[in-house]
N, C-alpha and C positions, 0 to 999 in steps of 0.2 A: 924655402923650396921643398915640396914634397919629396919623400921618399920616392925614389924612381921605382921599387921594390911593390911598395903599395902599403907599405907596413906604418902602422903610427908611432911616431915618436915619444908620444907619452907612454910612461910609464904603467906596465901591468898593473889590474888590480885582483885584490890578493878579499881569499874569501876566508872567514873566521872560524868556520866550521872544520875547516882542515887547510892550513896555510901550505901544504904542498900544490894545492892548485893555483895559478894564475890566467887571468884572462886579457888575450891582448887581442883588440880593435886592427885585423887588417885592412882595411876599407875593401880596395878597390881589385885588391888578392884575391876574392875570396867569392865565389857566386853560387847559388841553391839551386841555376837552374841550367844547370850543364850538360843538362838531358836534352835541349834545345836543340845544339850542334846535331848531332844524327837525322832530327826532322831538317836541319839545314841541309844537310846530305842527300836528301831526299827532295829536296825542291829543285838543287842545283842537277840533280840527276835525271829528274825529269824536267826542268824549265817551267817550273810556274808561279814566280814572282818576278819572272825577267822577262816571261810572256803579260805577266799585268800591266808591267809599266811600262813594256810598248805600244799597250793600246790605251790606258791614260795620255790626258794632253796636261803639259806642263804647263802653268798659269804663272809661275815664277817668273820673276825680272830682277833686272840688275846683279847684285851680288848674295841674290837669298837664293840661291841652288847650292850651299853647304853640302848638303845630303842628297846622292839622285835619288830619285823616283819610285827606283826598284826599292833601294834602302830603307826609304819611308813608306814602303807598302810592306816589307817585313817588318818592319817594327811593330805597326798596327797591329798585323797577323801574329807574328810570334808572340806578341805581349798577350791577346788575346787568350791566344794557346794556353801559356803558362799561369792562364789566370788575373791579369794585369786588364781588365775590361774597362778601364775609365782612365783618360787622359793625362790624369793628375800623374797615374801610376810613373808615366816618364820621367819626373823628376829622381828618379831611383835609378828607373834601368835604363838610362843615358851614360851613365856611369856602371853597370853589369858589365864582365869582360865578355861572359856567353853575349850579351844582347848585343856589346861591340863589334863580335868577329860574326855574326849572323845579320849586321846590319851591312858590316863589311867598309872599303874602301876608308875615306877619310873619319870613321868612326873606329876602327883596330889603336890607331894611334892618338886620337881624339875620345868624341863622346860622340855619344849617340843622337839623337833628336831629342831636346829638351819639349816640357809639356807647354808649351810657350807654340814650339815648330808644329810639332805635332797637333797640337788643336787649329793651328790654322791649316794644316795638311788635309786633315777630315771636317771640318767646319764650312773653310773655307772652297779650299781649289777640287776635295772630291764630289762637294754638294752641286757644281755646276753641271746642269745640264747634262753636256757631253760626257762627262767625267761618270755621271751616276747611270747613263746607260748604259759606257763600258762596262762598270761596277755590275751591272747585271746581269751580262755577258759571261762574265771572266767564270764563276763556278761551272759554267758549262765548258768553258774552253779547259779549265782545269781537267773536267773529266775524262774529252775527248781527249787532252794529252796523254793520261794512265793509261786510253783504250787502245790507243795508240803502239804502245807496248803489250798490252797482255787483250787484244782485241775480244770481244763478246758474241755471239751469236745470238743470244737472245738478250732481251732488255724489257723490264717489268718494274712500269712507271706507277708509282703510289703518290696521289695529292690529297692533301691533307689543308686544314686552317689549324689554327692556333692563338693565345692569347699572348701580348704580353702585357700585365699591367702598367701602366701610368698614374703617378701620386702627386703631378705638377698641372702647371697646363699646357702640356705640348700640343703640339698644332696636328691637328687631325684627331687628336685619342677623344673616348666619345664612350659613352655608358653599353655594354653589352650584356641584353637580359641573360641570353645564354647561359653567358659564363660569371653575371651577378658582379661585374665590376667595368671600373671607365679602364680602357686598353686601346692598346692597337690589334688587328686583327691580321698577321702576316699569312699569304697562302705559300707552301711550301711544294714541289715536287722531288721526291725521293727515287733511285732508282734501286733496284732488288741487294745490291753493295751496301747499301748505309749510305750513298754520296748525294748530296743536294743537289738537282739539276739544273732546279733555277728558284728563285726566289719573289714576292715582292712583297712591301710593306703596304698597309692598305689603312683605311680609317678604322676604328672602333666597330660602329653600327652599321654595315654594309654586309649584305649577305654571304652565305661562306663561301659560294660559288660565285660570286660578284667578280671581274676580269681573270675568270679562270681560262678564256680560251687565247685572252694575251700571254700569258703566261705558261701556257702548255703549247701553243703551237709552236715556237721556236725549238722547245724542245723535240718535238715530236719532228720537226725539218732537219734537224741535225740527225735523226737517224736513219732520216729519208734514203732507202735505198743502202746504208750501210751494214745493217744486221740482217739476220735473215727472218728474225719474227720478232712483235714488236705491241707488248702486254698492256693493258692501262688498267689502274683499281680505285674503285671511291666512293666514296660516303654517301648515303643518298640526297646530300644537298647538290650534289653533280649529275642528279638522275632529269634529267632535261633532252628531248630532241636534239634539240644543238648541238650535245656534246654524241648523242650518236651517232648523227650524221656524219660531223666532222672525221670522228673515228673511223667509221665505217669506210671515208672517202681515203683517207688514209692506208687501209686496210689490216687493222690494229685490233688484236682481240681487245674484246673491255670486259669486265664483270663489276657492276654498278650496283648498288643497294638501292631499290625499290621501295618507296613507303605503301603502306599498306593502304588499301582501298575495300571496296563491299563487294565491288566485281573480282578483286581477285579472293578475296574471301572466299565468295562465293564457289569459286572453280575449282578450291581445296575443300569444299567442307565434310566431305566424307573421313579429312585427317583430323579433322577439328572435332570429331565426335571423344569420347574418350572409351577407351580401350573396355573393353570386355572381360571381365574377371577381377580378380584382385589386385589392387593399386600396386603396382614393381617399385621394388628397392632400389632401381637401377634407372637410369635415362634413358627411352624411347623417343629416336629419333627416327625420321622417316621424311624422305625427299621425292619430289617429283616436280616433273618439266611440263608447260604446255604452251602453243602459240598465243599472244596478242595481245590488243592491238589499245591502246589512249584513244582520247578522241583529238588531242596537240598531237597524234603522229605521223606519217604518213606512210606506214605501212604495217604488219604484224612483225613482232621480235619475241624472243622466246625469253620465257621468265621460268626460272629454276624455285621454289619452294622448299625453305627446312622447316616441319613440325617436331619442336618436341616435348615430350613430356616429362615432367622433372617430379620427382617423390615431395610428396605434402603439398602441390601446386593444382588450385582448382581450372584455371586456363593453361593449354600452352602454350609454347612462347613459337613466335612464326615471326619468319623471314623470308623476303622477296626479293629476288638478284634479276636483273634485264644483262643479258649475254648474247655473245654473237658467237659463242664458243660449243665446239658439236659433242667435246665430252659429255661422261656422266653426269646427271644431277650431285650424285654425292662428289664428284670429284671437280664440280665448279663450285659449291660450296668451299671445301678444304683450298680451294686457291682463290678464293676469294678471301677466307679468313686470315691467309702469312700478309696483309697489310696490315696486321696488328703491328707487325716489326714497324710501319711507318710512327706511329704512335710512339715507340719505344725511342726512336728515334731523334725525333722532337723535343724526347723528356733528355735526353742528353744534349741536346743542344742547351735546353734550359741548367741544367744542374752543370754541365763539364764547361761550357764555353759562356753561358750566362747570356746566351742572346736575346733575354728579353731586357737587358739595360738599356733601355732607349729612352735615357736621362734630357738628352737636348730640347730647346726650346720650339728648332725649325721641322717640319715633317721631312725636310730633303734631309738635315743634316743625321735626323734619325737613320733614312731609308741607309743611309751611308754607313751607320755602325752595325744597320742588320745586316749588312752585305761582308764587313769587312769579319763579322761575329762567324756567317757560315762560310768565307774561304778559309778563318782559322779551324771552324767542324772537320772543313772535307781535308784539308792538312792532317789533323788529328787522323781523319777517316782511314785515309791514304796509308800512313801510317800501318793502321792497327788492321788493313787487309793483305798488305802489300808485303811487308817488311817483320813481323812481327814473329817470331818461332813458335812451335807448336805450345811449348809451356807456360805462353802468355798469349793462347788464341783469344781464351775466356776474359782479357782484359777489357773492362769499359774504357771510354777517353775518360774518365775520371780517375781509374785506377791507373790507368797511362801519364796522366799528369802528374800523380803522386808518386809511381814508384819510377818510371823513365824519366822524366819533364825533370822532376824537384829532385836532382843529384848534386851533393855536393860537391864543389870541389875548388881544390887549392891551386889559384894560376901564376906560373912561373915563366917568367922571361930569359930566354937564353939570348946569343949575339943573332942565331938563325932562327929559334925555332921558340914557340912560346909551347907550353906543358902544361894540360889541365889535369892536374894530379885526383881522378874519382872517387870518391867512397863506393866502397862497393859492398851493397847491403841488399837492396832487393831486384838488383840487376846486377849478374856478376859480370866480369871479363868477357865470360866465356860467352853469355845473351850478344854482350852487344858486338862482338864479334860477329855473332850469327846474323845479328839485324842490319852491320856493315854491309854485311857478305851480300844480303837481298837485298840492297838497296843498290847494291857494284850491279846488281842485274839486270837493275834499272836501266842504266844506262845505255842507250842509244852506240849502235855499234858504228868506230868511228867512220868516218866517209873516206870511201881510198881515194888516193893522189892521182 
């Protein structure tokens, strides 16, 4: 019979170099990733892994509902979180006591989903149909729940593509000159937080703006009417009629990147001369706005122009923005440029959460780990806006996972109460009191009787 304790019965071993130390094997005592609990704290306080799995349909029968639904959508999530991005990883944290009391219910005193449950959990029952549209759904309803609490007045939507490579043959990935490899090409929309607002997985070789307006209009209807101004920014592979109109019909400022043509050349070329006197040690920039019009448009729109001139550079370098926005030239420039944060963005999903392992053979079972990769992001997100004290504003989710996420500690069993005994090394007592304290303020004030 196992140690009820957790501890092994064999015998310490004993090291040569100084036989005062011995090392002993606790197993199932002992977890690295105890920084877990507090994002657990944090879901439970605002509701959204208990709002996922009520809009999940359960595909289960007979006696394989071990684990509900919610249980098996955090595990995905949190494993994702703390690093744990491949299926396999469950054979390990089935057995974590953090991944136990975060899976919750019949896993505290059991185990958690073995990588057995779990690949049929996401293989299987999340790839269906229904299941992957919810899965689409849910980062958005995640967000509206945060807003919920801390509501927004304005909202400043950033959409972006991305890469992620493919080294197999997964169904859909496909060579992209672009980016000089075979991938999948996901479109992401960001909103001005860091939070993902919707997602979706797409082929390899399909344009960047290919089902960009499936995947922005929902967004853009969930704010219908709830904010009071309501932004959009994008690359100029989104510089299309379509997405004007759309916007426009909406009533959404946009600032769009323009590619460049002879007609608009033309309209600036008095900027395009070079300056008069001795070449500056310094960058000359210079802006201007004028109306018009495509011959794809159907009416004149204003397009904002930055020349500038850069030291040792025989051309300068020029840029075209199409806006509906009645600011300055220079000052739609500068808000068109903070979508650089969408970029930054992205790279942290790739390096903190690792969203581009979309290892599977099926394109649905993929679309399902890209979904389940960015509700672990915007968890993380939520996190590092929400709950985080001023002395760890500057923290990436990366350094988040290492010095929060990855805490040791030692867990003790009492008759009432179990004890996760902390190291406390680069999160003191004192932090994560603080990070308690914001996240108690989360919580939804209770309903009176």
């Amino acid at each position: 019979m196992a140690d009820p304790t957790g501890e092994s019965k064999s015998e310490a071993l004993r090291l040569d170099f100084d036989r005062r130390l011995m090392l002993q094997f606790r197993g199932s005592a002992i977890t690295s990733d105890a920084g877990l609990l507090p994002y657990r704290e944090l879901d439970d306080a605002v509701g959204l892994t208990d709002t996922g799995a009520e809009t999940l349909a359960d595909a289960r029968t007979g006696k394989n509902g071990r684990h509900r639904l919610a249980g098996l959508l955090r595990q995905s999530v949190f494993g994702r979180l703390a690093g744990y991005e491949d299926v396999n990883d469950a054979e390990r944290l089935c057995r974590d006591p953090a991944m136990r009391w975060v899976v919750g219910d019949r896993a505290i005193s059991g185990s958690a989903a073995s990588a057995s449950q779990m690949g049929r959990f996401e293989t299987k029952w999340l790839s269906r149909p229904e299941n992957l549209a919810a899965l689409a759904d849910l980062p958005g309803q995640w967000v509206d729940k945060v807003h919920q609490r801390r509501p927004p007045k304005i909202i400043v939507l950033d959409m972006d593509s991305s890469e992620s490579p493919t080294y197999g043959e997964q169904e859909g990935s496909a060579y992209n000159g672009h980016f000089g490899c075979t991938c999948y090409h996901p479109l992401f929309v960001f909103n001005q937080f860091g939070d993902v607002e919707r997602c979706a997985l797409r082929s390899g070789n399909v344009h960047s703006a290919d089902g960009s307006h499936a995947v922005l209009e929902p967004v853009v209807a969930r704010y219908r009417g709830t904010v009071k101004r309501l932004y959009f920014r994008g690359d100029a592979a989104f510089a299309n009629p379509e997405m004007y109109e759309f916007l426009e019909a909406e009533r959404a400022g946009y600032t769009i990147r323009l590619p460049a043509n002879k007609v608009l050349q033309n309209r600036i070329a008095y900027l395009l001369k070079r300056p008069v006197g001795r070449p500056s040690h310094e960058i000359r920039r210079y802006y201007t706005s004028f109306s018009y019009q495509a011959q794809s448009w159907s009416k004149p729109r204003r397009v904002v122009a930055k020349v500038e001139w850069h030291p040792g550079e025989l051309y300068p370098r020029v840029g075209f923005i199409v806006t509906n926005l009645a600011r300055s030239a220079e000052r739609v420039v500068a808000f068109y440029n903070q979508r650089g944060t969408c970029e930054q963005y992205i790279k942290e999903g790739k390096n903190a959460i690792k969203w581009t392992r979309l290892s599977c053979r099926t394109f649905a079972a993929n679309a399902v780990r890209l979904q389940l990769h960015v509700l672990a992001y915007n968890l993380g997100n939520f996190m590092r806006t929400l709950a985080m004290p001023k002395a760890a504003e500057p923290w990436s989710l990366t350094s988040l996972r290492e010095k929060l996420i990855k805490i040791g500690a030692k867990v003790v069993s009492h008759g009432r109460y179990v004890t996760f005994q902390m190291a406390e090394v680069a999160v003191s007592r004192r932090m994560f009191q603080e990070i308690l304290s914001l996240i108690a303020r989360m919580r939804a004030p209770p309903v009176p009787a």
